[in-house]
CHARMM internal coordinates of N, CA and C (Angstrom, degrees):
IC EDIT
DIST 1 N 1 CA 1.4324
DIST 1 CA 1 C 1.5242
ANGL 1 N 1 CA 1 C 107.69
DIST 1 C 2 N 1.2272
ANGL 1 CA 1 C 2 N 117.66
DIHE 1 N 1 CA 1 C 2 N 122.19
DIST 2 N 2 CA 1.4959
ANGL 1 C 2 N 2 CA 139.56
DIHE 1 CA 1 C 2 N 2 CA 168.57
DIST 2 CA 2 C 1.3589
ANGL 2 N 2 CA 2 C 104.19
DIHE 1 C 2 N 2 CA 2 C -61.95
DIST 2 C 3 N 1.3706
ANGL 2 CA 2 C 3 N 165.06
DIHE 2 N 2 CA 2 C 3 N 165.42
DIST 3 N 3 CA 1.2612
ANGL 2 C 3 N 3 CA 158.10
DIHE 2 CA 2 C 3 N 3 CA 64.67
DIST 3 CA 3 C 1.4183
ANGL 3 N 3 CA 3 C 136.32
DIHE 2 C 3 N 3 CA 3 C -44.54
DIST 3 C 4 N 0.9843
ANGL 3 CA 3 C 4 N 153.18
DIHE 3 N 3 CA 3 C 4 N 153.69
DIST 4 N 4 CA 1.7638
ANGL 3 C 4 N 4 CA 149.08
DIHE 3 CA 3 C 4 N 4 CA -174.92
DIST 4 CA 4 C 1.1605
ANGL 4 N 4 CA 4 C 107.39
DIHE 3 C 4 N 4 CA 4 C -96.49
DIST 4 C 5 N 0.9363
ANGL 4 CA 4 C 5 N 133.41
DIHE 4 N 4 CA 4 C 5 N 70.15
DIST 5 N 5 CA 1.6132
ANGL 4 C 5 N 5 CA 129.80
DIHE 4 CA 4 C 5 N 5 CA 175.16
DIST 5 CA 5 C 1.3499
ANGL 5 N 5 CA 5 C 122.80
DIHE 4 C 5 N 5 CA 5 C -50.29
DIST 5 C 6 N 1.4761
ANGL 5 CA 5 C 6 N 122.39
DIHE 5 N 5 CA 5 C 6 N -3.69
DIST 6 N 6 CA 1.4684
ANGL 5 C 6 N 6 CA 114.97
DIHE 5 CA 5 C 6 N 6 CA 177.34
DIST 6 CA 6 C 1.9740
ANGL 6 N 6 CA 6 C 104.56
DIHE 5 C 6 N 6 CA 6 C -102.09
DIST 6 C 7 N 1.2512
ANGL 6 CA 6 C 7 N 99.40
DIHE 6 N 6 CA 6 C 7 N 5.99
DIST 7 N 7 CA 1.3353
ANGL 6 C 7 N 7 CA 103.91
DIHE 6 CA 6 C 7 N 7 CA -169.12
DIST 7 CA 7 C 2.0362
ANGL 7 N 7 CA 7 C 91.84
DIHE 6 C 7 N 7 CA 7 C -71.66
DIST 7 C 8 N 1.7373
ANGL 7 CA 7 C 8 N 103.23
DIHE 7 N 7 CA 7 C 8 N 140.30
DIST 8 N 8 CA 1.1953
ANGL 7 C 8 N 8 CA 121.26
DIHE 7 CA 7 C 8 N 8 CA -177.66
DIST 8 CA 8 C 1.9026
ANGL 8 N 8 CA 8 C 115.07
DIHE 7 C 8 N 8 CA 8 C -39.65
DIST 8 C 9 N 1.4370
ANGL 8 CA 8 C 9 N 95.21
DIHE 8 N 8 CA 8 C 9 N -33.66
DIST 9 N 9 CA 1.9408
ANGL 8 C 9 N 9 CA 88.81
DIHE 8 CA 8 C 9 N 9 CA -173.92
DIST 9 CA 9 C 1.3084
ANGL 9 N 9 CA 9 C 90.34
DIHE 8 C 9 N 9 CA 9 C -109.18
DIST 9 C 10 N 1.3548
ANGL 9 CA 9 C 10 N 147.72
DIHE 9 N 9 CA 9 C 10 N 47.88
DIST 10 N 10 CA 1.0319
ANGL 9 C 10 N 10 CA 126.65
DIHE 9 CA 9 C 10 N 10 CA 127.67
DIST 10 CA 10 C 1.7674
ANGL 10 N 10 CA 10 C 121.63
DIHE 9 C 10 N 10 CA 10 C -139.44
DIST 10 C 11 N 1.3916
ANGL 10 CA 10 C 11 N 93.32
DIHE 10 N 10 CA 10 C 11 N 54.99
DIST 11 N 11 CA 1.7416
ANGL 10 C 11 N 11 CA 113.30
DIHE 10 CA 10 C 11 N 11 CA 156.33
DIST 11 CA 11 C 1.6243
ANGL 11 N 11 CA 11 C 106.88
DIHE 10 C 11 N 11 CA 11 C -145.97
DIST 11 C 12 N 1.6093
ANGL 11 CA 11 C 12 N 108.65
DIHE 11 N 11 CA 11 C 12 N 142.29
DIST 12 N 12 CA 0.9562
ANGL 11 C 12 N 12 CA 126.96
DIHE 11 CA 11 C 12 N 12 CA -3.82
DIST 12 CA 12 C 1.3745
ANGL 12 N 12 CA 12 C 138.16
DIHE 11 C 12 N 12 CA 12 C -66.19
DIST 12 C 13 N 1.2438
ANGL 12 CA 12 C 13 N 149.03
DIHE 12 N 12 CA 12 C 13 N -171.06
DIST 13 N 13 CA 0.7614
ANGL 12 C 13 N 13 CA 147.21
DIHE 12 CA 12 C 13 N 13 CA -157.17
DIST 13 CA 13 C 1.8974
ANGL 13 N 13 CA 13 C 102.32
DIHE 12 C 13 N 13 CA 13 C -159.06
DIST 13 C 14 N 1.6716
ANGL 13 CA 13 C 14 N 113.73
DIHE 13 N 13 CA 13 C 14 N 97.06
DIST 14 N 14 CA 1.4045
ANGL 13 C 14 N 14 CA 109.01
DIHE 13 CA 13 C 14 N 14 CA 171.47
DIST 14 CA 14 C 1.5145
ANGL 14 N 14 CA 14 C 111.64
DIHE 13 C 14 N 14 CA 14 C -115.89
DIST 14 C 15 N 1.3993
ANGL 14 CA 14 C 15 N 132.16
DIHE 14 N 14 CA 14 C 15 N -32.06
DIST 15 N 15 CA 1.4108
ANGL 14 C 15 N 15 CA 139.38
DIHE 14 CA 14 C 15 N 15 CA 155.22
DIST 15 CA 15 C 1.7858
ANGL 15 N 15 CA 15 C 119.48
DIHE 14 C 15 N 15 CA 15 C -95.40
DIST 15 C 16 N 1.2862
ANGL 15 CA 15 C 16 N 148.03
DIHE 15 N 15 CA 15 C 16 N 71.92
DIST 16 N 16 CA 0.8450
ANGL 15 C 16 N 16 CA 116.31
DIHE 15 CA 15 C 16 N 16 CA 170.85
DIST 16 CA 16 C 0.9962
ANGL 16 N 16 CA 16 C 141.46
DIHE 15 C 16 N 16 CA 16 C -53.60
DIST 16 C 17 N 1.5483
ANGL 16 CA 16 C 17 N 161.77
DIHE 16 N 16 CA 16 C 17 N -0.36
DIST 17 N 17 CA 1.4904
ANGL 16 C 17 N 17 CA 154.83
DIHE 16 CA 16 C 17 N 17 CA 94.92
DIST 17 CA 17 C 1.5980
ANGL 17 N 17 CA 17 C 109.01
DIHE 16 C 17 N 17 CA 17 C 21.76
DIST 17 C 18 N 1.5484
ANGL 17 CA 17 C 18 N 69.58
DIHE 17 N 17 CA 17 C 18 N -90.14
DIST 18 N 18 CA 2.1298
ANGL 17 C 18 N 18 CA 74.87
DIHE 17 CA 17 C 18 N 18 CA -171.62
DIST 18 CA 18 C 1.3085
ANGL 18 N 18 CA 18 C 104.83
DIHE 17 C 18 N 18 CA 18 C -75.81
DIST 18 C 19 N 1.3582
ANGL 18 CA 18 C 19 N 145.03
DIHE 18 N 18 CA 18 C 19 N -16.90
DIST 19 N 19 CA 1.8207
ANGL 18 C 19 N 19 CA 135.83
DIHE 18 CA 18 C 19 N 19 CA 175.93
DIST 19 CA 19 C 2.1558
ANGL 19 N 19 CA 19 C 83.06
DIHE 18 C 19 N 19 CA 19 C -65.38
DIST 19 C 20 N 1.4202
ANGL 19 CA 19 C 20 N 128.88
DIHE 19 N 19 CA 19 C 20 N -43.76
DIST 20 N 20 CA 1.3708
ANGL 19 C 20 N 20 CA 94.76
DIHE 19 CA 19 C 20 N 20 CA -171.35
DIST 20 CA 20 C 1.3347
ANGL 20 N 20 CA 20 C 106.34
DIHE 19 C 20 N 20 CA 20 C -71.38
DIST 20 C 21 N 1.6124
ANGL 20 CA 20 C 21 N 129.79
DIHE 20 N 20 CA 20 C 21 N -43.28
DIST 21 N 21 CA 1.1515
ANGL 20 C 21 N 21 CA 126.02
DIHE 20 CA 20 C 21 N 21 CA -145.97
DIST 21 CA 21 C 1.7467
ANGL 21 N 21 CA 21 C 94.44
DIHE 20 C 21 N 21 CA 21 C -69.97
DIST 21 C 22 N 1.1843
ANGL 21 CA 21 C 22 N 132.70
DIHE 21 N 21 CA 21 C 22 N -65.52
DIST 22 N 22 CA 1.4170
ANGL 21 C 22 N 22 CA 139.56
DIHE 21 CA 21 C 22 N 22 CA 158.59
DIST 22 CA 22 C 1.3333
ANGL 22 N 22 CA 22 C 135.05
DIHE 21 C 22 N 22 CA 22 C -24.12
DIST 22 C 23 N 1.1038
ANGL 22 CA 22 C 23 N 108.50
DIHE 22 N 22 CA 22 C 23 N -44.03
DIST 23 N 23 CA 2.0769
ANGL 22 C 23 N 23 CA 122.47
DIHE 22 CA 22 C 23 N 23 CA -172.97
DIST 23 CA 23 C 1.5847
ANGL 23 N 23 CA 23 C 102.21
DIHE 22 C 23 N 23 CA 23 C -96.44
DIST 23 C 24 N 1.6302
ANGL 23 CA 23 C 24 N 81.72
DIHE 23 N 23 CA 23 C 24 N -57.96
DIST 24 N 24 CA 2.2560
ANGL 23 C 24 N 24 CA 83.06
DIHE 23 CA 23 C 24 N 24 CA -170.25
DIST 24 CA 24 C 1.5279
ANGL 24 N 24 CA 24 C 118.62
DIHE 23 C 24 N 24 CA 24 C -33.74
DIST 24 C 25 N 1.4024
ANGL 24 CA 24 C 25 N 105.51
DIHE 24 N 24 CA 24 C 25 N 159.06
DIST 25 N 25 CA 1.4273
ANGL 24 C 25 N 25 CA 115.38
DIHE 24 CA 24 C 25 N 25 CA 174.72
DIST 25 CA 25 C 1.3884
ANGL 25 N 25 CA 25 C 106.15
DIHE 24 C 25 N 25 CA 25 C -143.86
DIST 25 C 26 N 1.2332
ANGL 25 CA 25 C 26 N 123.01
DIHE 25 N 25 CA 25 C 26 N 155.04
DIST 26 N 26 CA 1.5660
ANGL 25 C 26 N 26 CA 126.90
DIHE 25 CA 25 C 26 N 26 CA 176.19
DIST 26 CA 26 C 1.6833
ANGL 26 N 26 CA 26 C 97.72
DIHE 25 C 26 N 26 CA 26 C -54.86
DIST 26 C 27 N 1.3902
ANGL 26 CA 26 C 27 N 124.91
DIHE 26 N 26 CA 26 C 27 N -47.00
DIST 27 N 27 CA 1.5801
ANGL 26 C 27 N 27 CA 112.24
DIHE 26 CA 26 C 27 N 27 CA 161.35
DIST 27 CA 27 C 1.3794
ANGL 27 N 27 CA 27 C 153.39
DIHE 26 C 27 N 27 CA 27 C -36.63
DIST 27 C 28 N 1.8528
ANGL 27 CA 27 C 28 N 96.88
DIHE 27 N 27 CA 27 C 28 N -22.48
DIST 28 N 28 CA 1.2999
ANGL 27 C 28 N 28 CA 123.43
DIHE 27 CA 27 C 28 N 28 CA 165.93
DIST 28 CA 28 C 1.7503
ANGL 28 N 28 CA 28 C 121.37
DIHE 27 C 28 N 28 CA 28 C -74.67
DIST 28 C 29 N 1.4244
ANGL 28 CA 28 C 29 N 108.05
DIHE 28 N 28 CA 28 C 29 N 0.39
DIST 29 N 29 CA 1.3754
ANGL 28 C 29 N 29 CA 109.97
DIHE 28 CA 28 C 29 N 29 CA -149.12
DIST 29 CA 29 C 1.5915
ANGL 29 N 29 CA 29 C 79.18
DIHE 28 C 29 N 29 CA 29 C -97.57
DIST 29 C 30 N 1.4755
ANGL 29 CA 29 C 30 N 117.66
DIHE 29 N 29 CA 29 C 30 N 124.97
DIST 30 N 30 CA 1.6790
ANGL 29 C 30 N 30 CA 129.13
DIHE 29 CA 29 C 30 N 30 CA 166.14
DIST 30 CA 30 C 1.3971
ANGL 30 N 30 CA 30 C 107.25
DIHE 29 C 30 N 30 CA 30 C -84.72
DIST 30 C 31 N 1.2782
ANGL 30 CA 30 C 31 N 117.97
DIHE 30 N 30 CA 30 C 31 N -78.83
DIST 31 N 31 CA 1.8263
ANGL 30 C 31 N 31 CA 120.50
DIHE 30 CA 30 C 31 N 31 CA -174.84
DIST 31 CA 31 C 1.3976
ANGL 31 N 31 CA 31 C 113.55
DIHE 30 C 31 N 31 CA 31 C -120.63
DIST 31 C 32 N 1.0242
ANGL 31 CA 31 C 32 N 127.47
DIHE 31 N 31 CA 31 C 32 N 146.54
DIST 32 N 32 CA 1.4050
ANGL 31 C 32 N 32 CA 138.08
DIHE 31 CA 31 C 32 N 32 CA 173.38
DIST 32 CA 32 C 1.4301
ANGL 32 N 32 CA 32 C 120.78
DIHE 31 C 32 N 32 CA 32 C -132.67
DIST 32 C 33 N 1.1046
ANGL 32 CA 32 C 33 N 109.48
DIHE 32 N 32 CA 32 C 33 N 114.26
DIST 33 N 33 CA 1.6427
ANGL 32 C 33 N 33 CA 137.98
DIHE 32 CA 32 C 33 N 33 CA 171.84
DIST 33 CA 33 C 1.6874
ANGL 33 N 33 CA 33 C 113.98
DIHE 32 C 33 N 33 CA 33 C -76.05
DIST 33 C 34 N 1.3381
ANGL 33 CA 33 C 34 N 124.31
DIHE 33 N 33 CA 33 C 34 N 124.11
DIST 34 N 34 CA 1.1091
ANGL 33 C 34 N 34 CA 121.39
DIHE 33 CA 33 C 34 N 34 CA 166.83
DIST 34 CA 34 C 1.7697
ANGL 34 N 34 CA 34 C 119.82
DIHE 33 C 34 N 34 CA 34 C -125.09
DIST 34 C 35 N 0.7115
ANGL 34 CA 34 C 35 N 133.00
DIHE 34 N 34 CA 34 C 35 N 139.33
DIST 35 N 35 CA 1.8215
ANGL 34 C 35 N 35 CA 122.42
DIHE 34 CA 34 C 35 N 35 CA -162.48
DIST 35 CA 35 C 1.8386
ANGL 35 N 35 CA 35 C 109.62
DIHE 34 C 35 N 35 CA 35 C 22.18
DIST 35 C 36 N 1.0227
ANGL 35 CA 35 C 36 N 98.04
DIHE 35 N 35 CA 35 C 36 N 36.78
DIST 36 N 36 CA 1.9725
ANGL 35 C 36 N 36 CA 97.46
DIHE 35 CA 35 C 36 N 36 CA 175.37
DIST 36 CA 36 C 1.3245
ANGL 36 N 36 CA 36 C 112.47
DIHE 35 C 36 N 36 CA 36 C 86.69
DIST 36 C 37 N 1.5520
ANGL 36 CA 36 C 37 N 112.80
DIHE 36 N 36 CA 36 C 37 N -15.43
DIST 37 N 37 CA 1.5717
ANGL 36 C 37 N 37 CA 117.67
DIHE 36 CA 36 C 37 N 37 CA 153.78
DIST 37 CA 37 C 1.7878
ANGL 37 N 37 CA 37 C 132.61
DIHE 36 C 37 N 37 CA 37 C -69.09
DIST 37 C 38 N 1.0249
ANGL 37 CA 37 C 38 N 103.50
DIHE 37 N 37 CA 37 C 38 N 122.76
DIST 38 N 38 CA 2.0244
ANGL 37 C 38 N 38 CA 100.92
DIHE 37 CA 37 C 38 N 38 CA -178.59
DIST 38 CA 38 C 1.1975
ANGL 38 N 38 CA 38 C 104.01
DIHE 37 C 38 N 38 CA 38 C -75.36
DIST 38 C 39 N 1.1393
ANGL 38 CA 38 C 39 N 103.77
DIHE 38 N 38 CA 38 C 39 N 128.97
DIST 39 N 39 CA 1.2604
ANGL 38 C 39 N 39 CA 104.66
DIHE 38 CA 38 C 39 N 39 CA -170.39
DIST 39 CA 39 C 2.0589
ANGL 39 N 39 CA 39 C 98.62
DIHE 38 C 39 N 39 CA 39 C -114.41
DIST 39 C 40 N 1.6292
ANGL 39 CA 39 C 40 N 102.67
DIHE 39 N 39 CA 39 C 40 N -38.83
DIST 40 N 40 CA 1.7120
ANGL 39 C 40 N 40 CA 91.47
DIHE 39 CA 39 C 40 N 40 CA 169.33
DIST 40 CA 40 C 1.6469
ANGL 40 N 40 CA 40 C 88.09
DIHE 39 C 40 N 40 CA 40 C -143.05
DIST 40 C 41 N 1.7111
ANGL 40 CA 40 C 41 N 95.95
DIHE 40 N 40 CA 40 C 41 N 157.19
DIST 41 N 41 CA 1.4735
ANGL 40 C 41 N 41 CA 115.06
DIHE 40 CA 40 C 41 N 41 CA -163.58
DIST 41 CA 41 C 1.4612
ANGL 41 N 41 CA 41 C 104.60
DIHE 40 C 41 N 41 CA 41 C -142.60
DIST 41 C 42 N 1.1559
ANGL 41 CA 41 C 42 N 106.23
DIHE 41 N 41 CA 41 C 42 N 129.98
DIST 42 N 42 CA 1.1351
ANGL 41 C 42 N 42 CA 109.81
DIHE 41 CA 41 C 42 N 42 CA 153.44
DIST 42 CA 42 C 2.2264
ANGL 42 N 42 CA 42 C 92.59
DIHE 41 C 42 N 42 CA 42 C 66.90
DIST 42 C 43 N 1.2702
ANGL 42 CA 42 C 43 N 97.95
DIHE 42 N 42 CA 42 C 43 N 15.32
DIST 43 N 43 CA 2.0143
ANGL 42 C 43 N 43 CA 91.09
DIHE 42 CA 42 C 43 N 43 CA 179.96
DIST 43 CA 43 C 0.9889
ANGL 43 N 43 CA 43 C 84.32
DIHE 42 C 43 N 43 CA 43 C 81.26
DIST 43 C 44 N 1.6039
ANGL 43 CA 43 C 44 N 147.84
DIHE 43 N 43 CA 43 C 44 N 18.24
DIST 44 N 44 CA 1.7897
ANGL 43 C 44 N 44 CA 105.78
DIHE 43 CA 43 C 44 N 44 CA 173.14
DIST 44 CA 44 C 1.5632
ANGL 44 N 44 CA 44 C 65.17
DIHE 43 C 44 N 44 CA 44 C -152.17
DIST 44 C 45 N 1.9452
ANGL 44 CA 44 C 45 N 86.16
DIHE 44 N 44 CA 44 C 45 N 141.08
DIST 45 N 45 CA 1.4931
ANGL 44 C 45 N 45 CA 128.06
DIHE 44 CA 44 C 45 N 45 CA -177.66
DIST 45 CA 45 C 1.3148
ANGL 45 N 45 CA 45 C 114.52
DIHE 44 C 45 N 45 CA 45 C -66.11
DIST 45 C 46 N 1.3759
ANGL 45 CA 45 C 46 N 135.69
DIHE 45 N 45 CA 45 C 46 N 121.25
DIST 46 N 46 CA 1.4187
ANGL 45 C 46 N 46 CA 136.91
DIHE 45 CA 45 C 46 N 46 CA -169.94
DIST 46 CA 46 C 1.5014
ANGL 46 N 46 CA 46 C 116.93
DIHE 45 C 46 N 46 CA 46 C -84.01
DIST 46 C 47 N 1.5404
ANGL 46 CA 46 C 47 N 93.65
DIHE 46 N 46 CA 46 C 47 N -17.63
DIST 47 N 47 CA 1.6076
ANGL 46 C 47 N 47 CA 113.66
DIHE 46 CA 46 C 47 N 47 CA -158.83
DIST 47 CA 47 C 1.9595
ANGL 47 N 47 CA 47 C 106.69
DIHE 46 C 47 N 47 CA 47 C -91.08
DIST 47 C 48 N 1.6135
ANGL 47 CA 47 C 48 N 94.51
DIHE 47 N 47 CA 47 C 48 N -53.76
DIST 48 N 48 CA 1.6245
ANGL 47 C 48 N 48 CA 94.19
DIHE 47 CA 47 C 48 N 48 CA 172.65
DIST 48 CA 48 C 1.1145
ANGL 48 N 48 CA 48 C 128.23
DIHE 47 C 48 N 48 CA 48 C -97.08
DIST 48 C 49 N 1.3093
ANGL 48 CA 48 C 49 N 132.21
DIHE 48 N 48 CA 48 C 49 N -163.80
DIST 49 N 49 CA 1.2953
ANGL 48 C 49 N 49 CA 122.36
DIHE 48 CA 48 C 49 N 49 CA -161.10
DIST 49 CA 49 C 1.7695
ANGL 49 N 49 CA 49 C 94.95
DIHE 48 C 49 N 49 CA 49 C -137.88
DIST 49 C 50 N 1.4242
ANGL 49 CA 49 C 50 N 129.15
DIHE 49 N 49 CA 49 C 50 N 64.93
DIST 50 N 50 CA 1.3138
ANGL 49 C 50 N 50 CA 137.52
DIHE 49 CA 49 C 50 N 50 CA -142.84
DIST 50 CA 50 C 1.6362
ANGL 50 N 50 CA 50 C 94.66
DIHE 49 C 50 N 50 CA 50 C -80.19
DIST 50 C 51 N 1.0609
ANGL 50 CA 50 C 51 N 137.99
DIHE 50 N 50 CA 50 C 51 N 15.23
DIST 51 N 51 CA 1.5027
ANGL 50 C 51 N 51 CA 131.01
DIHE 50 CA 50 C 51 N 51 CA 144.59
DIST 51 CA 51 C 1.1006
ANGL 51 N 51 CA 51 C 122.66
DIHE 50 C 51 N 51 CA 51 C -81.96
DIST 51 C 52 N 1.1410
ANGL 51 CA 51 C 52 N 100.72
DIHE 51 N 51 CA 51 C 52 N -31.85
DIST 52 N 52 CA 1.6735
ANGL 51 C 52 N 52 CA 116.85
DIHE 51 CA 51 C 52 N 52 CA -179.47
DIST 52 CA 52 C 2.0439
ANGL 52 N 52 CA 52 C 109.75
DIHE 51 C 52 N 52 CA 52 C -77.94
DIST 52 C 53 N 0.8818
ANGL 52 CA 52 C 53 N 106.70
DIHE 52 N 52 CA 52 C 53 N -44.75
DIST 53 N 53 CA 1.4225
ANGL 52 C 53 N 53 CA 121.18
DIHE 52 CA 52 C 53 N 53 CA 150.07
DIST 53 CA 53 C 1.1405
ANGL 53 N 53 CA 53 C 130.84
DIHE 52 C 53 N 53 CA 53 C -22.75
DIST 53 C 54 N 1.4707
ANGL 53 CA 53 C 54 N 93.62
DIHE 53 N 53 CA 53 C 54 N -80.26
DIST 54 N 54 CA 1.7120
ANGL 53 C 54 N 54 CA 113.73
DIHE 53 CA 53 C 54 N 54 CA 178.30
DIST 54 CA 54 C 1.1263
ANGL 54 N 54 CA 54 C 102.76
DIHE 53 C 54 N 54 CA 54 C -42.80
DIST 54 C 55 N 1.3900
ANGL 54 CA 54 C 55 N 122.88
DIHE 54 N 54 CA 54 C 55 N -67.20
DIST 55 N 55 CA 1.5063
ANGL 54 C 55 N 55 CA 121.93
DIHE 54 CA 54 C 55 N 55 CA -177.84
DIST 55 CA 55 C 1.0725
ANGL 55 N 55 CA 55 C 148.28
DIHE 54 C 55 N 55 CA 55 C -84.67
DIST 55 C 56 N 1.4178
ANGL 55 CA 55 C 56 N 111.10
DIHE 55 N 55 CA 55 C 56 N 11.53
DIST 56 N 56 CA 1.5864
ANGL 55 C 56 N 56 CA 135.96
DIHE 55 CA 55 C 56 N 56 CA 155.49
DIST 56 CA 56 C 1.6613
ANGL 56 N 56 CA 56 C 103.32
DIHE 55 C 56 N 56 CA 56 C -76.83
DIST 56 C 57 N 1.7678
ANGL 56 CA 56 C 57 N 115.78
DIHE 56 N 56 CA 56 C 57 N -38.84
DIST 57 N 57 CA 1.6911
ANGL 56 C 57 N 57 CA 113.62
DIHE 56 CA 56 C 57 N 57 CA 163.75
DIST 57 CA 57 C 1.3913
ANGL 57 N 57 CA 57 C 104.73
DIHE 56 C 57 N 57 CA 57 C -74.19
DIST 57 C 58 N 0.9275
ANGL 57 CA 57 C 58 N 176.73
DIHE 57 N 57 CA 57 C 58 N 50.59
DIST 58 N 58 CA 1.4105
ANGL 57 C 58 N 58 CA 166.26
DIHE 57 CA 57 C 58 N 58 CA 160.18
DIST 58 CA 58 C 1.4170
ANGL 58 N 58 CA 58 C 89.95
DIHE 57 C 58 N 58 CA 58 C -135.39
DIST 58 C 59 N 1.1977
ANGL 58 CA 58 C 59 N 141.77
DIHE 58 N 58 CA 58 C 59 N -59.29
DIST 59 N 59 CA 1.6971
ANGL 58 C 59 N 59 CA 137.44
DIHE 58 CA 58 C 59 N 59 CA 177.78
DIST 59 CA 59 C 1.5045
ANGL 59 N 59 CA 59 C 90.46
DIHE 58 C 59 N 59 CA 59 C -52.85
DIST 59 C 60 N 0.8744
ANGL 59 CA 59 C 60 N 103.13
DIHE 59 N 59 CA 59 C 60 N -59.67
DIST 60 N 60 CA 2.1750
ANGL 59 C 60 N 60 CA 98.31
DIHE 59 CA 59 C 60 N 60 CA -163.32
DIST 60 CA 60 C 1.5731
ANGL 60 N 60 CA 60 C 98.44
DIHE 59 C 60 N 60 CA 60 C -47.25
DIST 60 C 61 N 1.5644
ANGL 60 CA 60 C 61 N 126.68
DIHE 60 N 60 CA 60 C 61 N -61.09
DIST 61 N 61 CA 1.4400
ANGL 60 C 61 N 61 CA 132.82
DIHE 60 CA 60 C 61 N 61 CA 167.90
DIST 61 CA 61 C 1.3101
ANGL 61 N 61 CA 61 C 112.38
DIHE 60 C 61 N 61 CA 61 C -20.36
DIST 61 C 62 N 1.5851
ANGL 61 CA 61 C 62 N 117.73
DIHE 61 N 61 CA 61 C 62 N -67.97
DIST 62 N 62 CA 1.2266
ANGL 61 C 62 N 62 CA 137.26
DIHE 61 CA 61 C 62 N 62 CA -171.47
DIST 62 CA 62 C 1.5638
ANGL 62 N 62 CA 62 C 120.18
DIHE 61 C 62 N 62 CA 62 C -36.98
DIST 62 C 63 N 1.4344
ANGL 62 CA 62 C 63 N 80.76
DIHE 62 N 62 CA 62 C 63 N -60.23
DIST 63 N 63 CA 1.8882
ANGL 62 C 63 N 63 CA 102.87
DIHE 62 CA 62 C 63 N 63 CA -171.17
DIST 63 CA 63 C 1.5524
ANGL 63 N 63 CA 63 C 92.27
DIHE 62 C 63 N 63 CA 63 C -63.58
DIST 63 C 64 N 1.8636
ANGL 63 CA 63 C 64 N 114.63
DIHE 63 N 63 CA 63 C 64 N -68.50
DIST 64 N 64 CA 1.7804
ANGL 63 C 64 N 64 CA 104.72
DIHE 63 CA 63 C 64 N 64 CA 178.86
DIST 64 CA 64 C 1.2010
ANGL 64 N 64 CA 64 C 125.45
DIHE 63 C 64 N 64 CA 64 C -58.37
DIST 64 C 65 N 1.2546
ANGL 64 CA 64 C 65 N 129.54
DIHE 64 N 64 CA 64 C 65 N 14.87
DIST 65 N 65 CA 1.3347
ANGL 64 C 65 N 65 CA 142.25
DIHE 64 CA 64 C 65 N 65 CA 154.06
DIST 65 CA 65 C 1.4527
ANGL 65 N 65 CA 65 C 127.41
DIHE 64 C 65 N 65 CA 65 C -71.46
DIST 65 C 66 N 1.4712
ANGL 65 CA 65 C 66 N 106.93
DIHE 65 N 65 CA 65 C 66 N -66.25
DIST 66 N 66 CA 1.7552
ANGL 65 C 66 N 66 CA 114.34
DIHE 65 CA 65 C 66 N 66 CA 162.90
DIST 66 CA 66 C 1.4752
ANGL 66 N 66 CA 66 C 108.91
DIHE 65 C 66 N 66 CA 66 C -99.37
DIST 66 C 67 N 1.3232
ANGL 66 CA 66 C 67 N 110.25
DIHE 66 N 66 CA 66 C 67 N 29.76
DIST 67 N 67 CA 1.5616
ANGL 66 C 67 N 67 CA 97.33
DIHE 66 CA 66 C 67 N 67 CA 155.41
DIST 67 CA 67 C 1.4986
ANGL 67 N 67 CA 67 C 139.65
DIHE 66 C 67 N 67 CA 67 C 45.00
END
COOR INIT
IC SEED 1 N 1 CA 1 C
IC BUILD
């Protein structure tokens, strides 16, 4: 796992340990590697298809909306 270190809540920076365990956020997360596979890059997921997503949740909303 990559982190963004220029991201606003995590500078300054006097322990990094506890500045990740403390500051980080799942928002901080840049790329993620899993067995040598990328799994997210660059903040955007390699794996899903998050348009496709979005709007499979917004239909689900919809329908539990008017019931």
């Amino acid at each position: 796992m990559v982190l963004d270190g220029k991201a606003p809540n995590m500078v300054p920076v006097h322990n990094p340990v506890s500045h990740i365990i403390y500051a980080a956020t799942g928002g901080n997360v840049k790329d993620v590697l899993i067995n040598g596979k990328v799994i997210v890059k660059d903040f955007k997921s390699m794996t899903v298809d998050e348009e496709a997503l979005i709007k499979e949740c917004r239909s689900i909303q919809e329908h539990i909306s008017n019931g």
